[in-house]
C-alpha positions as CSV (number, residue, x, y, z in Angstrom):
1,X,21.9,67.1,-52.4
2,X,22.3,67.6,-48.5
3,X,24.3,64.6,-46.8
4,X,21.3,62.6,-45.7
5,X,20.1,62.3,-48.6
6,X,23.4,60.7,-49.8
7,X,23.6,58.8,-47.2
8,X,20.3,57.3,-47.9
9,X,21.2,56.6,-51.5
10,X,24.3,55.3,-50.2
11,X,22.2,52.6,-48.8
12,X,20.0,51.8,-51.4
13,X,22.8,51.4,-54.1
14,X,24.8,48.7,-51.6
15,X,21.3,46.7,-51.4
16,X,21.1,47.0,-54.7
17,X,24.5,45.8,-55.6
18,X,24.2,42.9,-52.6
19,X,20.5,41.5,-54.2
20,X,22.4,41.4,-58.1
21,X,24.7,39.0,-55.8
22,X,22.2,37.4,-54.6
23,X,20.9,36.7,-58.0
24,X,24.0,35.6,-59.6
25,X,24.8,33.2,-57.0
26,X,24.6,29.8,-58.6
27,X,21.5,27.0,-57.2
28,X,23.9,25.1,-55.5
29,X,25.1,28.3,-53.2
30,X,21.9,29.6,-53.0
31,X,20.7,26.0,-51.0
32,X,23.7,25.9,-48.9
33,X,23.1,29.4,-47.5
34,X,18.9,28.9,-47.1
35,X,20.3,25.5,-44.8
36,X,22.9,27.4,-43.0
37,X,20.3,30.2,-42.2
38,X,17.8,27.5,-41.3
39,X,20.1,25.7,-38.9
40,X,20.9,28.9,-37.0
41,X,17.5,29.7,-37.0
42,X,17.3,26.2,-35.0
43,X,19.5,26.8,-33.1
44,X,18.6,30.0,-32.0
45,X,14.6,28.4,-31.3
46,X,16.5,25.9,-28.7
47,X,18.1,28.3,-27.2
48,X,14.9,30.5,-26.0
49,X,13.5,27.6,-25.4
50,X,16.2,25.6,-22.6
51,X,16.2,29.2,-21.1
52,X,12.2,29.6,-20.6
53,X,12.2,25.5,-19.5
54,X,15.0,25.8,-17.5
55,X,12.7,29.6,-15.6
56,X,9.6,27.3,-15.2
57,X,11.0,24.1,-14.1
58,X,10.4,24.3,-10.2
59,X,6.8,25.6,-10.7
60,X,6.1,22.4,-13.4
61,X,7.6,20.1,-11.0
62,X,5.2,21.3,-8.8
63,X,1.8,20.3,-10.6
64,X,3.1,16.4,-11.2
65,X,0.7,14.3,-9.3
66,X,2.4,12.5,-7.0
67,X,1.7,10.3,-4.0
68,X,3.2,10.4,-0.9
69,X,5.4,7.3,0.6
70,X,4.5,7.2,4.0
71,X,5.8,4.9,7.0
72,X,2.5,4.4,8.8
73,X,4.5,3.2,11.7
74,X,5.8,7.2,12.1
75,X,2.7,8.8,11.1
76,X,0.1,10.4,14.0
77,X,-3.1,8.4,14.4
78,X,-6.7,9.3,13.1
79,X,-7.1,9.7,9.4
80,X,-5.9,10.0,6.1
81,X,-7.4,10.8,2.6
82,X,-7.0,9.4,-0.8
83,X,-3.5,11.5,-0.9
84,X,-2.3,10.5,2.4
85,X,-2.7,13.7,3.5
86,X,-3.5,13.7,7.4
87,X,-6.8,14.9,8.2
88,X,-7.7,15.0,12.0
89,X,-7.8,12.3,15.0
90,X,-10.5,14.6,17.0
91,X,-13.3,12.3,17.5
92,X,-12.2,9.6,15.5
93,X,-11.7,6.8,19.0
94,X,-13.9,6.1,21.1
95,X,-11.6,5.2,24.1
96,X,-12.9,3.2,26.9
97,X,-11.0,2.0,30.4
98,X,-10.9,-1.7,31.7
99,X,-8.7,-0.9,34.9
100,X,-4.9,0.0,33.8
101,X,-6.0,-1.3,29.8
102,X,-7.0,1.2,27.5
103,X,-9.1,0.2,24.5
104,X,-10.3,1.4,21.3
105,X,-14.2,0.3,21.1
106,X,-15.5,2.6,18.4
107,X,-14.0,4.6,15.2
108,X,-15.8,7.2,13.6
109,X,-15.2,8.1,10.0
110,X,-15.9,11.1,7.8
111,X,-16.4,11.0,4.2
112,X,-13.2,11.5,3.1
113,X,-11.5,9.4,5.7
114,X,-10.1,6.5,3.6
115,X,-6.9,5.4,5.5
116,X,-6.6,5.2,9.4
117,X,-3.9,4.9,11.7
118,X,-4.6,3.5,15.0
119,X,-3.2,4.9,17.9
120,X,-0.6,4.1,19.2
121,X,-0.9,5.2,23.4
122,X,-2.9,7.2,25.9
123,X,-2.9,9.7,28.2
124,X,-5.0,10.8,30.6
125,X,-4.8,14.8,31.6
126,X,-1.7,14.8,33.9
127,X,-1.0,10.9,34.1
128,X,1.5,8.6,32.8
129,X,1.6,7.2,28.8
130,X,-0.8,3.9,28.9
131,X,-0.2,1.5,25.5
132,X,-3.3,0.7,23.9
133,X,-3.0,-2.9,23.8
134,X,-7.1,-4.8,23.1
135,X,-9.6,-4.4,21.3
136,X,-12.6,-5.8,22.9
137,X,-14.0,-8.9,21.9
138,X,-17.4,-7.7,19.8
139,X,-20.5,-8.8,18.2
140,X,-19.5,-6.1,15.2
141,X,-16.9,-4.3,13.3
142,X,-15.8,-1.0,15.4
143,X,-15.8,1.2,12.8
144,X,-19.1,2.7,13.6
145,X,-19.5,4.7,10.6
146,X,-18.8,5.2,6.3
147,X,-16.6,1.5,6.8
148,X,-17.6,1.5,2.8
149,X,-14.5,3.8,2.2
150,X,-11.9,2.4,4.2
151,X,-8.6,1.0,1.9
152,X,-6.4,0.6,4.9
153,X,-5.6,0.2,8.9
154,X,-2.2,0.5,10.4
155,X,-1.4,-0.7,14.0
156,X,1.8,1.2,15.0
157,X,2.4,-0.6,17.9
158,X,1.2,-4.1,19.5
159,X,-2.2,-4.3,19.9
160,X,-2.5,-7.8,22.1
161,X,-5.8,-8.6,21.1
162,X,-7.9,-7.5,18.3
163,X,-11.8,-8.9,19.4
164,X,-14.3,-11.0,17.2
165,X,-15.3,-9.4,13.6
166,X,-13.8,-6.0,14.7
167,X,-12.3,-5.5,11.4
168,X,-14.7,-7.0,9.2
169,X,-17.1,-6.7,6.2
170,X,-15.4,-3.5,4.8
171,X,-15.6,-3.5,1.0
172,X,-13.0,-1.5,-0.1
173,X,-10.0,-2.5,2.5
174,X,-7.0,-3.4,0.7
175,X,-4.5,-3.5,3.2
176,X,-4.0,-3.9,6.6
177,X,-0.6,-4.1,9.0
178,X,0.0,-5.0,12.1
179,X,2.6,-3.3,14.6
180,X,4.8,-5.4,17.0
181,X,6.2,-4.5,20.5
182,X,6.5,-6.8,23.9
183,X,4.2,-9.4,24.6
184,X,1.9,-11.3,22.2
185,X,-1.1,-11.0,20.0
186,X,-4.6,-12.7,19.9
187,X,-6.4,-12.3,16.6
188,X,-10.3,-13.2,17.6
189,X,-13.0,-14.9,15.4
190,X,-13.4,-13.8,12.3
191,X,-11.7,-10.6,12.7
192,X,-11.0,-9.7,9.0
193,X,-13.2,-12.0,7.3
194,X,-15.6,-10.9,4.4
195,X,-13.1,-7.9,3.9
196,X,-13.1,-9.0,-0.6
197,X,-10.7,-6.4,-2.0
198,X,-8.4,-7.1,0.9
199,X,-5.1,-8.2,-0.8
200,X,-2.1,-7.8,1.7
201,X,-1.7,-8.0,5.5
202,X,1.7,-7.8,7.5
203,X,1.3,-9.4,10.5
204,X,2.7,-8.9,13.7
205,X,5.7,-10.8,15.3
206,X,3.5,-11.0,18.1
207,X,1.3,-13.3,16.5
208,X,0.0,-16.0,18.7
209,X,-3.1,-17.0,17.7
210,X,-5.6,-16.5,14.8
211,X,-9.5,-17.5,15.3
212,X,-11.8,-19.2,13.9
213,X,-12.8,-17.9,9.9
214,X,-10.3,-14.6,10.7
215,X,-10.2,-14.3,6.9
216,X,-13.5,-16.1,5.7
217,X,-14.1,-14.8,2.5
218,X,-11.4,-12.6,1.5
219,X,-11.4,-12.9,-2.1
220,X,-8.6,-10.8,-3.0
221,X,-5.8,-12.4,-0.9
222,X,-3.4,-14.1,-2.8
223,X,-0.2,-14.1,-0.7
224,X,-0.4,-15.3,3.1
225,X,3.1,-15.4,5.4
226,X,3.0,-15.9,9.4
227,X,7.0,-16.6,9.7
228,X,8.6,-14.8,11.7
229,X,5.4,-14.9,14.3
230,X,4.8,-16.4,17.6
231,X,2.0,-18.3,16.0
232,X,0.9,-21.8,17.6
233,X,-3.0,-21.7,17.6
234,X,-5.0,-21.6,13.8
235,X,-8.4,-21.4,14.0
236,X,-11.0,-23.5,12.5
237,X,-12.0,-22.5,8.8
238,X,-9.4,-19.6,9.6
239,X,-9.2,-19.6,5.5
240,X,-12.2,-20.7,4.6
241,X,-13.1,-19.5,0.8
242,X,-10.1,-17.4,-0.1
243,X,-10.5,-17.9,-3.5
244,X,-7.0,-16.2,-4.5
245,X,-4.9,-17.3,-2.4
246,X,-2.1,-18.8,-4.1
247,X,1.1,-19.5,-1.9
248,X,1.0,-19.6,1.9
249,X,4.0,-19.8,4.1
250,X,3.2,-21.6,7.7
251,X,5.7,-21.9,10.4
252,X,7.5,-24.2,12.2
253,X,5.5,-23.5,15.2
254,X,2.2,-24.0,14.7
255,X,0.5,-27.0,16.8
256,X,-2.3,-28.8,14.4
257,X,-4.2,-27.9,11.3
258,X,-8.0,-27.3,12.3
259,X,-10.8,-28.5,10.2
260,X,-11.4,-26.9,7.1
261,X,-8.4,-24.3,7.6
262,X,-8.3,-23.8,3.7
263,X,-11.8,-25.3,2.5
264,X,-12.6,-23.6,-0.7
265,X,-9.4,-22.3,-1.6
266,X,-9.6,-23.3,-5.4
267,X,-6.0,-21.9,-6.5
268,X,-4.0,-23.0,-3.6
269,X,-1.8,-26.0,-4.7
270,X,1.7,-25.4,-2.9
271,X,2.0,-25.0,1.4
272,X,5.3,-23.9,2.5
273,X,6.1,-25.5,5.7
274,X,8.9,-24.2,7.2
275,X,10.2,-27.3,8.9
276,X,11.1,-30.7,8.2
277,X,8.7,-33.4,6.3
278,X,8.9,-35.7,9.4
279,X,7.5,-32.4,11.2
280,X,4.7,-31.9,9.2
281,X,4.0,-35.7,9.4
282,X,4.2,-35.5,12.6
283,X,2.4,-32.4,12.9
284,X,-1.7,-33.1,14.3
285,X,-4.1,-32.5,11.1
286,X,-7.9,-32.6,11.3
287,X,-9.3,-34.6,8.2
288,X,-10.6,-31.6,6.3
289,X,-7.8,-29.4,7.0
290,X,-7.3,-28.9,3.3
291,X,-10.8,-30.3,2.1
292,X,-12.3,-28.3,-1.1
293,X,-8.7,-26.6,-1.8
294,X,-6.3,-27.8,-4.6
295,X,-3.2,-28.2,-2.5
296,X,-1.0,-31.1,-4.1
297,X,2.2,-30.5,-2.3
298,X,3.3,-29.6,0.8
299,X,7.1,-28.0,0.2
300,X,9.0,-28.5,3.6
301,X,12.9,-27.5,4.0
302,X,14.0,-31.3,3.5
303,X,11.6,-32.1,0.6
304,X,7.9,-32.2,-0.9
305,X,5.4,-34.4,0.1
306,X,2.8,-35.1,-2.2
307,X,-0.7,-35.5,-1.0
């Protein structure tokens, strides 16, 4: 016999004599060493797998589906889609001149324009920055086309007027805020109104005035604040029909409550006023200021008066 062949009966003769072990070993050994060679087994599976996690973590982090947080104050004007993700501000304004005041009197949308950003200055080839501050007063929204898509308008910076019904009868806006700066603001005749999905607006501290039915028939509005505004003047029927509006915070500052301000505002029970009762006592009221609403109480910093 040359010496591989005793080397493989060698072998053979150890397996052999290791599998009688095997055999003799009692039940109970037999079940400890299957666990201890399943638990290794485990362990070694976890292993691999923390190691091939741990290779493709950055690129699965990568396909979450995630939506930007954006400060629209910071962001550059013309228009985003349904990601936030900036698509172009060529030929979006239509910019028109009224001696030193530069206006926006037309937008322009593309299909897959859904939030815009206003601009926020001007400047003609070679001349000094000019703020866009109006809006002209109108007959019709600006948005001259696809108005159907719009969810939201930012105003980075004061705009001091915003003209009649320039923002208005857009089905899908949601949201709408309003930058601040020096001066004051001017929110013209129905201006947002018939806007039903929208549901928050931030308003300027600029806030002056607000015209007559601004919101008429915003259906989704639940939550209306104007402190912290300049605001004196509320327009007639400003609220008219806001059928969600729950709470609404006025200020201290405001000069009389028109006729009709929150006619048809069936879930409103509770005003804030944030001044004293005798204020608000005090304070001139048209008849039907509140007429067709459920307001009960008017909750001033001194106390509740219950109408």
């Amino acid at each position: 016999m040359n010496e591989e062949e005793k080397i493989v009966k060698k072998e053979i003769s150890e397996n052999e004599v290791e599998g009688q072990k095997r055999q003799k070993m009692d039940p109970k050994t037999k079940r400890n060493t299957m666990i201890i060679g399943t638990i290794g087994g485990l362990i070694l599976v976890g292993t691999i797998a923390t190691a091939l996690i741990g290779h493709f973590a950055n690129q699965m982090r990568h396909t979450a589906n995630t939506t930007p947080v954006l400060n629209w104050n910071q962001q550059k004007p013309g228009t985003y889609d349904e990601n936030r993700v900036f698509l172009t501000n060529k030929d979006v304004f239509s910019i028109i001149k009224n001696d030193d005041t530069y206006a926006v009197n037309g937008v322009n949308l593309t299909e897959d324009a859904i939030y815009l950003v206003m601009p926020a200055s001007f400047q003609e080839e070679g001349g000094p920055i000019h703020s866009f501050n109006v809006v002209p007063d109108g007959s019709k929204n600006i948005i001259t086309s696809l108005a159907n898509h719009l969810k939201g308008v930012y105003f980075p910076t004061l705009y001091s007027s915003l003209g009649s019904y320039s923002f208005s009868d857009m089905p899908s806006l949601e949201e709408v805020a309003f930058g601040s700066g020096d001066g004051t603001q001017k929110l013209g005749e129905g201006v947002l109104s018939d806007n039903p999905s929208l549901k928050k607006v931030t308003f300027s501290k600029n806030l002056q005035s607000i015209g007559k039915e601004a919101f008429k028939n915003d259906l989704g509005l639940n939550e209306i604040s104007l402190l912290d505004t300049k605001l004196n003047i509320l327009g007639e029927g400003a609220f008219r029909n806001c059928a969600s509006l729950s709470k609404v915070h006025l200020p201290s500052t405001i000069n009389r409550l028109p006729a009709d301000l929150f006619n048809g505002c069936s879930l409103l029970a509770d005003v804030y006023y944030h001044s004293t009762m005798a204020a608000f006592q005090n304070l001139p009221k048209e008849e039907s200021w509140n007429a067709n609403s459920a307001i009960s109480s008017i909750i001033c910093t001194d106390g509740t008066i219950s109408l």
